[in-house]
TIBAZA-68468 format. One record per residue (C-alpha): residue number from 1; x, y, z. Coordinates in steps of 0.25 Angstrom, whole numbers. Example, Ala and Ser with C-alpha at 12.3 -4.5 7.8 and 13.67 -1.06 7.14 Angstrom:
@resi: 1 | u: 49 | v: -18 | w: 31
@resi: 2 | u: 55 | v: -4 | w: 29
REM end
This chain:
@resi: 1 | u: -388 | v: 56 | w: -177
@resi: 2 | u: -381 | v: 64 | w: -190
@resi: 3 | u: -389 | v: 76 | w: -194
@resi: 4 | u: -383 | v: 83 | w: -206
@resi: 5 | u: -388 | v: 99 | w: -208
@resi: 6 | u: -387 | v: 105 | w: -222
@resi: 7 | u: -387 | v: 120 | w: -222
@resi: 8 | u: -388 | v: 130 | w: -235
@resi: 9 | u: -377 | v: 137 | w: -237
@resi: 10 | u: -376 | v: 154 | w: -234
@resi: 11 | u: -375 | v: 166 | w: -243
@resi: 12 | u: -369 | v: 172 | w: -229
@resi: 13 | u: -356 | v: 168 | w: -227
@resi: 14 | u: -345 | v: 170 | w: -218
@resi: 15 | u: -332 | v: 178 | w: -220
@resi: 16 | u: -318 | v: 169 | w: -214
@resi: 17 | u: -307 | v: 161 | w: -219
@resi: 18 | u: -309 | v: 154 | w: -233
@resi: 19 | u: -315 | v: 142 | w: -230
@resi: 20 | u: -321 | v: 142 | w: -218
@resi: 21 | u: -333 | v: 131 | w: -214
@resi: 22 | u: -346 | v: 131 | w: -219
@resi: 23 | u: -352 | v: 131 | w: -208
@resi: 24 | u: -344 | v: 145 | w: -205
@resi: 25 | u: -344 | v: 151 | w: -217
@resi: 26 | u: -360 | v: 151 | w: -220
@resi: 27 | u: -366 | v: 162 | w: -211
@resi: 28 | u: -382 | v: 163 | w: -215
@resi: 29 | u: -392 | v: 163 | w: -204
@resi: 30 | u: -392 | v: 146 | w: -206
@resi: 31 | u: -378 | v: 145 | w: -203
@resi: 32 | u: -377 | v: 155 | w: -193
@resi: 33 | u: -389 | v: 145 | w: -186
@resi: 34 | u: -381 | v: 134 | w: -188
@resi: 35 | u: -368 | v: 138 | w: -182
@resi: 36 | u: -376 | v: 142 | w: -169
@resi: 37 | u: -386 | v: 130 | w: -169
@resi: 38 | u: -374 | v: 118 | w: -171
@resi: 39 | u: -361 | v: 125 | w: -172
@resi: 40 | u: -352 | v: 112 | w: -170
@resi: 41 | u: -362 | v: 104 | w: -178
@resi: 42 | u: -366 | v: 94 | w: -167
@resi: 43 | u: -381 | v: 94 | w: -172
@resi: 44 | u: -377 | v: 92 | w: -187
@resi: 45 | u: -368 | v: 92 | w: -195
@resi: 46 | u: -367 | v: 104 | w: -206
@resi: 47 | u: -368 | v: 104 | w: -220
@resi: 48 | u: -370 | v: 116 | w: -229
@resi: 49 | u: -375 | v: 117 | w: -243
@resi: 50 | u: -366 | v: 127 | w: -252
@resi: 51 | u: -370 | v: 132 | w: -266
@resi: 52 | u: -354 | v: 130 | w: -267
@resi: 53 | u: -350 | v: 119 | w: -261
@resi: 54 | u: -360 | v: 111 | w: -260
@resi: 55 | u: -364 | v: 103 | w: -249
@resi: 56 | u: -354 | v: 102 | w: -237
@resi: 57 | u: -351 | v: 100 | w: -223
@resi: 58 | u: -351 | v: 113 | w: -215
@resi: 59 | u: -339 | v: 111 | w: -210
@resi: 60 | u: -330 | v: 112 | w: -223
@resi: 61 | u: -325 | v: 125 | w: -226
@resi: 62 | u: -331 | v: 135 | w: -236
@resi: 63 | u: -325 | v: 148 | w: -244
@resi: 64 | u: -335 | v: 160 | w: -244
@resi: 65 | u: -342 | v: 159 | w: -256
@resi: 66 | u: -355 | v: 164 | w: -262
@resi: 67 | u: -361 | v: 154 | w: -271
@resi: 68 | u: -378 | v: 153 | w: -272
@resi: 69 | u: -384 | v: 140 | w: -273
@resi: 70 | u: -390 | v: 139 | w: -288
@resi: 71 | u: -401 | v: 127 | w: -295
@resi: 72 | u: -390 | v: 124 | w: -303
@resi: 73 | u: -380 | v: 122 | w: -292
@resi: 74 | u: -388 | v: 114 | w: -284
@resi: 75 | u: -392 | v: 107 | w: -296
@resi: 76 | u: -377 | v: 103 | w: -296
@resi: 77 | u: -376 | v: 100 | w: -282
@resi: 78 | u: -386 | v: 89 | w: -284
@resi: 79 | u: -382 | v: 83 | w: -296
@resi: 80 | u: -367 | v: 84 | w: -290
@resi: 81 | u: -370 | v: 75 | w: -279
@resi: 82 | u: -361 | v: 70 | w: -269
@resi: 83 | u: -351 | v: 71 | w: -276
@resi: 84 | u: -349 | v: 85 | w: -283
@resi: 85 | u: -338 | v: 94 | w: -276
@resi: 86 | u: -343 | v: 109 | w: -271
@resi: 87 | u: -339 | v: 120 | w: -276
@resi: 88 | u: -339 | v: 112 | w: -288
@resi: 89 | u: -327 | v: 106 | w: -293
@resi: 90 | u: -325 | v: 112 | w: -306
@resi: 91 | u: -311 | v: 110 | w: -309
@resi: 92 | u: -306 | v: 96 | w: -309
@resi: 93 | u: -290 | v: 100 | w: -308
@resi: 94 | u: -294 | v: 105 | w: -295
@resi: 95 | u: -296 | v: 100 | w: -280
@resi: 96 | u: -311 | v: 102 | w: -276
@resi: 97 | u: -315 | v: 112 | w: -267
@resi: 98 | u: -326 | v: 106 | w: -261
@resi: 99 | u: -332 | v: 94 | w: -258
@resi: 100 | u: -342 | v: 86 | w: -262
@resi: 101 | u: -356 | v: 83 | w: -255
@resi: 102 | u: -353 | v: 69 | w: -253
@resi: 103 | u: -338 | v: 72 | w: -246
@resi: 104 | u: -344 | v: 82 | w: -238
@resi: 105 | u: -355 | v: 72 | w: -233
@resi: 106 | u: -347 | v: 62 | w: -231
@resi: 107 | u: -338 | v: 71 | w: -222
@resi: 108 | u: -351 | v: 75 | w: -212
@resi: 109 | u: -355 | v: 59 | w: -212
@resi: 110 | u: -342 | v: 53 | w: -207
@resi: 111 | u: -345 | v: 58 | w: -193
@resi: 112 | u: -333 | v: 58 | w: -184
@resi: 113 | u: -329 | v: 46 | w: -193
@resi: 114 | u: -344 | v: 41 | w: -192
@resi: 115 | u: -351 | v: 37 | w: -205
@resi: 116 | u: -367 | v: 40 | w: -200
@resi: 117 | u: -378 | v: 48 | w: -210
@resi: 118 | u: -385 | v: 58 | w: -207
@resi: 119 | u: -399 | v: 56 | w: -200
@resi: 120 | u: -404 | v: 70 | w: -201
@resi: 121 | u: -402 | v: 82 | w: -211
@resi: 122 | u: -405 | v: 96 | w: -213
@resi: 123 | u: -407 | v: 103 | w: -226
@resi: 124 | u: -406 | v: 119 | w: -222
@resi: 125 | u: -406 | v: 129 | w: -234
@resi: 126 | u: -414 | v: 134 | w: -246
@resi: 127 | u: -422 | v: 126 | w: -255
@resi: 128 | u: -411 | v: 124 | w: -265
@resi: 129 | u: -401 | v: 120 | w: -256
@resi: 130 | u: -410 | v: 111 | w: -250
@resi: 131 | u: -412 | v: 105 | w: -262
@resi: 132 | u: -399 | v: 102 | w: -263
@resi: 133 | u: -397 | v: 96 | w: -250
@resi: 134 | u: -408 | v: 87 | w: -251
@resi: 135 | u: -400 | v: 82 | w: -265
@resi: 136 | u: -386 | v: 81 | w: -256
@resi: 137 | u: -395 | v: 71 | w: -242
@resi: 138 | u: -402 | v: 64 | w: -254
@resi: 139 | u: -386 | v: 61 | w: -257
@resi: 140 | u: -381 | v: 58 | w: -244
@resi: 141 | u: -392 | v: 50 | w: -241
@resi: 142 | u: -388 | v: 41 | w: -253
@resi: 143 | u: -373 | v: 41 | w: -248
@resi: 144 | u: -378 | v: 36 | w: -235
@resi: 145 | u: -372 | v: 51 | w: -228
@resi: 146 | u: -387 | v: 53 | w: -223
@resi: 147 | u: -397 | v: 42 | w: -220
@resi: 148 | u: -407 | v: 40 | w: -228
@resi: 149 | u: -419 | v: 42 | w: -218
@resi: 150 | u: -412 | v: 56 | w: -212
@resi: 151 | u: -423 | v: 66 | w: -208
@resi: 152 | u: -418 | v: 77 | w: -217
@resi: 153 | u: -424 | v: 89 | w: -214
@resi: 154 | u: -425 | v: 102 | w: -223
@resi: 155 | u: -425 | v: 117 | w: -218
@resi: 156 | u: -430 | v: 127 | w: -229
@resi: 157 | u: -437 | v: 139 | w: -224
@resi: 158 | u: -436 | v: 153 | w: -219
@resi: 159 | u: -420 | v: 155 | w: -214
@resi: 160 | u: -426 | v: 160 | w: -200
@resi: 161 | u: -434 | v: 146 | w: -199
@resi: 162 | u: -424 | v: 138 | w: -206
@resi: 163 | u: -412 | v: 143 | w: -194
@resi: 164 | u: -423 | v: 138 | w: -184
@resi: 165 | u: -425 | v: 124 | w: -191
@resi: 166 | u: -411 | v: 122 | w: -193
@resi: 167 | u: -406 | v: 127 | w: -179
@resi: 168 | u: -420 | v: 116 | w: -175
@resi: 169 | u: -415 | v: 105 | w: -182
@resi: 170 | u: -400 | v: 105 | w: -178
@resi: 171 | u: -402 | v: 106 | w: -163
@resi: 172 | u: -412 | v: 94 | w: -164
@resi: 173 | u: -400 | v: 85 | w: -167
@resi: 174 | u: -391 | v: 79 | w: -155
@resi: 175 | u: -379 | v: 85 | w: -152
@resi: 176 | u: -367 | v: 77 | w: -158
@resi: 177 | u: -357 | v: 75 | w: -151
@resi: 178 | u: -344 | v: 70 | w: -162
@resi: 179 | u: -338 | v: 59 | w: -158
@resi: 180 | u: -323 | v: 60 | w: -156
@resi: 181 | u: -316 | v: 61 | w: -170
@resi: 182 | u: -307 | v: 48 | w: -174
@resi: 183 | u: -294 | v: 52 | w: -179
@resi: 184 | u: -292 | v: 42 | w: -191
@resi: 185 | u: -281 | v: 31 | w: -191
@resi: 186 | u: -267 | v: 37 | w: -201
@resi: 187 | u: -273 | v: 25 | w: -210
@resi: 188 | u: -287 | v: 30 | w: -210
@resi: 189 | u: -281 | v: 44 | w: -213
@resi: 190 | u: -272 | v: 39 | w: -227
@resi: 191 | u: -284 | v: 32 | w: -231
@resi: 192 | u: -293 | v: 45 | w: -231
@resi: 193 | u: -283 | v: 52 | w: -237
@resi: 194 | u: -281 | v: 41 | w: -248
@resi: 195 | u: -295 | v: 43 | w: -250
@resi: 196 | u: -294 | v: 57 | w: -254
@resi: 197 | u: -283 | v: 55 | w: -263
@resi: 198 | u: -291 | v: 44 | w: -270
@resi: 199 | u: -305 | v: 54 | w: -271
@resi: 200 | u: -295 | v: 65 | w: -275
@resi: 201 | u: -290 | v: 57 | w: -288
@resi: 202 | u: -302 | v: 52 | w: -292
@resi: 203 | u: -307 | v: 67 | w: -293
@resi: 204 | u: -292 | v: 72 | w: -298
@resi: 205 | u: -287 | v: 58 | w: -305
@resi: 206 | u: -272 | v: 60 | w: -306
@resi: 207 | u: -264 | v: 51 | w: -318
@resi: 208 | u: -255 | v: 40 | w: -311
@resi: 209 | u: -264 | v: 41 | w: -298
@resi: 210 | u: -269 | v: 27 | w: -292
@resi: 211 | u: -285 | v: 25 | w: -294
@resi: 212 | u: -292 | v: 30 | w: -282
@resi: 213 | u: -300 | v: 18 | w: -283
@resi: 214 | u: -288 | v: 8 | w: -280
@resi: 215 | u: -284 | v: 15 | w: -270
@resi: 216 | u: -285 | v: 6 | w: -256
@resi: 217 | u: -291 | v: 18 | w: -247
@resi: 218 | u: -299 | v: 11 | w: -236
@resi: 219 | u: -291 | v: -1 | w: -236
REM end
């Protein structure tokens, strides 16, 4: 069974190398429960919720940052969708610095190459970042990345109970054991990579470039 977490984001922050992952970076009492409760994420994945970048998987790498999560912004996060890059994407000219919701979903959903939603979620953070992620599993339960009868649970309380609920609610889940990673086939590899050239032009369009949408890409 999938089981996806969703954790706020800290104010408490680790020092390191630039981008280290967010899993790594955030230190608040939450965090520090989930590093010693599933460390190698075998009773969940990880997801975090970031007034920055957005929502993403714990696993991608963060820059230090300190960056409160307003009404307005979460306003935008909403409205933005799946399909909205974080930290915003501003300046066109440039490549995007983050990802967007729906890349980052998509990435924790292909499991070892498997294509199964999620069963069970957990919301963990304060009201309005629980508002947001209710927004985003509303989302990827209309993209078919969580099934649409997943028992989604909610944890919004004192921080001391909200470590025992969260700690409670990942060691309830099996331990997952990943299934051997398939290396993909050089053709399977120029068609991924064809796939990202064809999303980057529809973003960057460049004059003389083929239409993305011509291009043969899972032939």
């Amino acid at each position: 069974m999938r089981r996806l977490l969703i954790l706020a984001c800290s104010s408490t922050k680790r020092e390191g190398e630039r981008y280290m992952a967010a899993r790594d970076r955030y230190d608040g009492p939450l965090w520090q429960t989930l590093r010693a409760a599933d460390p190698e994420g075998r009773h969940a994945e990880h997801a975090f919720l970031s007034a920055r970048y957005g929502f993403g998987c714990a696993r991608q790498g963060i820059e230090a940052y300190n960056t409160q999560l307003t009404r307005e912004t979460a306003r935008r996060m909403i409205e933005g969708g799946l399909d909205t890059h974080w930290p915003e994407w501003k300046d066109r000219r440039r490549t995007p610095l983050g990802y967007t919701p729906g890349q980052s979903i998509a990435s924790m959903w292909r499991y070892f190459g498997v294509e199964e939603p999620f069963a069970q979620v957990c919301l963990v953070g304060g009201h309005l970042y629980i508002e947001v992620m209710r927004a985003f599993v509303d989302a990827f339960q209309a993209g078919g990345y969580v099934a649409p009868d997943a028992k989604v649970t909610t944890i919004n309380t004192a921080i001391g109970v909200m470590r025992q609920q969260m700690r409670a609610w990942l060691l309830e889940g099996e331990t997952l054991q990943p299934p051997p990673r398939r290396i993909p086939t050089p053709e399977e590899a120029d068609r991924a990579y064809e796939r990202v050239k064809a999303m980057i032009l529809r973003q960057n369009p460049v004059k003389g470039a083929p239409d993305p949408d011509q291009l043969d890409l899972f032939g």
